[in-house]
N, C-alpha and C positions, 0 to 999 in steps of 0.2 A: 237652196234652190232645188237640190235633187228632190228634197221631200216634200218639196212642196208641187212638185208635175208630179210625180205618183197621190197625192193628195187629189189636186185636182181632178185627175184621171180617174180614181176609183170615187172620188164622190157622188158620181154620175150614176156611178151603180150603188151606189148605197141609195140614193134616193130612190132609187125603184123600189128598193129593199121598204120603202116606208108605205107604200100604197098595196092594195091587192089586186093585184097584177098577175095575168096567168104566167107561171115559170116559160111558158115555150121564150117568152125572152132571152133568157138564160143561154142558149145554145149562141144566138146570132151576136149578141155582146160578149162569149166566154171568145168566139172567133176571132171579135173584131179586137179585142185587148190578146190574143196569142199574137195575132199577127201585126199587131202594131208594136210588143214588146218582145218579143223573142224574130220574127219574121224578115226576111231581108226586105229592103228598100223595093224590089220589084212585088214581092208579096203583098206587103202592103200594098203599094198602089194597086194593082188586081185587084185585090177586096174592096177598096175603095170603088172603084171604075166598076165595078158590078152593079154598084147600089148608084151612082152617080154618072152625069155623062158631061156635068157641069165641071169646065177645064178650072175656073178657080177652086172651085172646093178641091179636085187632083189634085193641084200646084199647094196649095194650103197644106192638103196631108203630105204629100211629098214635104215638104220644109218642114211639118211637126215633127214626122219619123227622123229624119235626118238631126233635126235637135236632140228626140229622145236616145238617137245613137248615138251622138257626140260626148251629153250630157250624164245619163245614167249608168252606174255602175254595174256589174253582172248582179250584185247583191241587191240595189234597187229592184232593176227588173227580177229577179229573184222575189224579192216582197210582195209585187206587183202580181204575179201570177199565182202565188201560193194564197193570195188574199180573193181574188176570181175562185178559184178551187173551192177555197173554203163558205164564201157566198153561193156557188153553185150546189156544194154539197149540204148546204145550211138544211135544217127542218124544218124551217116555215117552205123552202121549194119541194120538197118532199111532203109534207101535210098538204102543199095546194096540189099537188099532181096526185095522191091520194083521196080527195074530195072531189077532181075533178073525172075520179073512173067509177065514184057512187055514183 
């Protein structure tokens, strides 16, 4: 069950990873997976409530965070962020932000 929410979770970003997509991406999804996997329950929802004023979608992430606190292991969340890192630090985001200052 655990691998298969960090599965889900990062599929999301791998499929960007498949189109050519400018990196600024890259910042507002490395945020919104820190603070949805390392973040307390109030951080989260502030991140949310920035982008959103829709009380189901809160109540929504309020319940996701609170499962993913219940559910994952420090070592999950552990995979989970070192795997953002490693997508944010990739060289295809680095060749696009190199093409994008010729």
């Amino acid at each position: 069950m655990k691998s298969a929410a960090i599965f889900m979770l990062l599929s999301g970003i791998a499929m960007l990873l498949q189109f050519q997509v400018d990196c600024t991406l890259c910042p507002p999804v490395t945020e919104d997976v820190f603070a949805f996997i390392n973040g307390t329950p109030e951080q989260y929802i502030d991140f949310v409530s920035k982008n959103t004023d829709n009380q189901e979608i809160i109540e929504n992430a309020r319940n996701l965070k609170a499962c993913i606190d219940s559910k994952l292991t420090t070592e999950d969340k552990d995979a989970a962020i070192n795997l953002v890192k490693k997508i944010n630090g990739s060289q295809y985001c680095n060749d696009m932000l190199i093409s994008q200052s010729n």
